[in-house]
C-alpha positions in Angstrom: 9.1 16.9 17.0 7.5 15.9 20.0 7.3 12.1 19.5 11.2 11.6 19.0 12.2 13.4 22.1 12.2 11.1 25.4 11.9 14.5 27.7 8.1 15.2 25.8 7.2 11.6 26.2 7.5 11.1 29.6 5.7 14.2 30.5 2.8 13.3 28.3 0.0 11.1 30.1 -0.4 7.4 28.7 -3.4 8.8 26.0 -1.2 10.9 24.7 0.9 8.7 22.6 2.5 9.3 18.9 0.7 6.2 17.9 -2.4 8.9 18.0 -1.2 10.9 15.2 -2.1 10.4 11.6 0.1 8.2 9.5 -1.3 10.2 6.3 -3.3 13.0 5.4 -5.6 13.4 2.5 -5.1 16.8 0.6 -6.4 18.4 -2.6 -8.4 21.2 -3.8 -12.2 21.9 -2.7 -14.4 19.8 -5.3 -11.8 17.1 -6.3 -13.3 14.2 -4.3 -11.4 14.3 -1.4 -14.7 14.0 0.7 -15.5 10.9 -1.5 -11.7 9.6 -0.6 -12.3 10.0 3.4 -15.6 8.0 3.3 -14.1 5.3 1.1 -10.9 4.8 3.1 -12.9 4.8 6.5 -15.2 1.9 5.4 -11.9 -0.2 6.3 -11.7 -2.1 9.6 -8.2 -1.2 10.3 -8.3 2.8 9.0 -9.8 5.6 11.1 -10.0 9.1 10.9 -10.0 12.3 13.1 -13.3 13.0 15.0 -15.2 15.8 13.2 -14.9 19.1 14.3 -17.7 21.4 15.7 -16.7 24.1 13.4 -15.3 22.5 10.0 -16.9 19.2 10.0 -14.5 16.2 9.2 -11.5 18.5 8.7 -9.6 19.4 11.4 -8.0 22.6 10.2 -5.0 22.2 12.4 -1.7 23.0 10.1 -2.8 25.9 8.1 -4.5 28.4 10.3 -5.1 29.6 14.2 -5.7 26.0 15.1 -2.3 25.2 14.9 -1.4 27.9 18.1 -3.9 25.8 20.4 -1.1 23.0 20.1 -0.7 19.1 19.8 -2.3 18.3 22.7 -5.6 19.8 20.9 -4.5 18.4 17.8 -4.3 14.8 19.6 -7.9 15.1 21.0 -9.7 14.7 17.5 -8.1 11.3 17.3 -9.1 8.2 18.6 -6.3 5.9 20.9 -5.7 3.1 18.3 -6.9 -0.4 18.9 -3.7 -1.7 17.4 -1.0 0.9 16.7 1.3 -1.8 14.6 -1.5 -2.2 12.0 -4.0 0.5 12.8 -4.1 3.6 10.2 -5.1 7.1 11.4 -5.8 9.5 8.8 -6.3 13.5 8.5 -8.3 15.1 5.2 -8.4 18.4 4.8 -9.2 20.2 1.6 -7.6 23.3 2.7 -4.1 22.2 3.3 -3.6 21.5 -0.4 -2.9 25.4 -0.7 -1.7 26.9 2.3 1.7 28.0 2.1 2.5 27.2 5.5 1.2 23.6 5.6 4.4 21.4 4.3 6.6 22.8 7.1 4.3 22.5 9.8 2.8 18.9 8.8 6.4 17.8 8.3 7.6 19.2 11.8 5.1 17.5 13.5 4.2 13.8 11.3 7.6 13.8 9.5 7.2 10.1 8.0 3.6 10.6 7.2 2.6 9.9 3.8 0.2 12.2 1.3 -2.9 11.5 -0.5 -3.5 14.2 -3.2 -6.2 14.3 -4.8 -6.4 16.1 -8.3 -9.0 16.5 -11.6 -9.4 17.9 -14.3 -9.6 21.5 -13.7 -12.1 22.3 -15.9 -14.6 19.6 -14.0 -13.5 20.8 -11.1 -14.4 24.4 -12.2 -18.1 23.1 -13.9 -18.5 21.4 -10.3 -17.9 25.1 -8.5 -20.6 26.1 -10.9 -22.9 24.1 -10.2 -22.9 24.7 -6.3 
């Protein structure tokens, strides 16, 4: 992990700083309200979240898929520089890494004391709410 090794920090320019990555993510399968959860959470002063991205909207994508090869630096961009990084919350939601094998490991190599938001229903909503789409 890059932010507890002294040798990556002081390569990395001043904007670059661990206080940039998320504290949590929001996770959960398509159609369980995990939209609902980012715009709810973002209505707080003191919680932000990623800047969307041109291809998958408000979900970054990064952990589980070829976003993850373009590295942290990439990663880093979608996120603000926090006003206050003592009480300041930066937050991630993606859908897809509620089932993507690969996801834990990577996530908890790079944010290991970030906490999860999972979002779940009742799976037969969920499946009337793929229906109706």
């Amino acid at each position: 992990n890059p932010c507890d090794d002294k040798r990556h920090k002081d390569i990395w320019s001043k904007e670059k700083t661990c206080d940039r990555l998320p504290k949590f993510l929001v996770v959960g399968p398509q159609k369980t309200g995990t939209t609902a959860v980012h715009f709810f959470l973002t209505m707080h002063p003191a919680v932000t979240s990623n800047f969307p991205s041109p291809s998958t909207f408000e979900e970054i994508q990064f952990f589980n898929g070829p976003n993850y090869h373009k590295g942290i630096d990439w990663y880093m961009e979608f996120f603000p520089i926090p006003s206050n990084a003592s009480t300041d919350f930066m937050f991630e939601k993606s859908a897809n890494y509620f089932d993507t094998e690969v996801v834990p490991k990577r996530g908890a190599a790079l944010l290991p004391r970030a906490k999860i938001i999972t979002v779940l229903i009742n799976p037969a909503d969920r499946a009337y709410s793929w229906y109706q789409v």
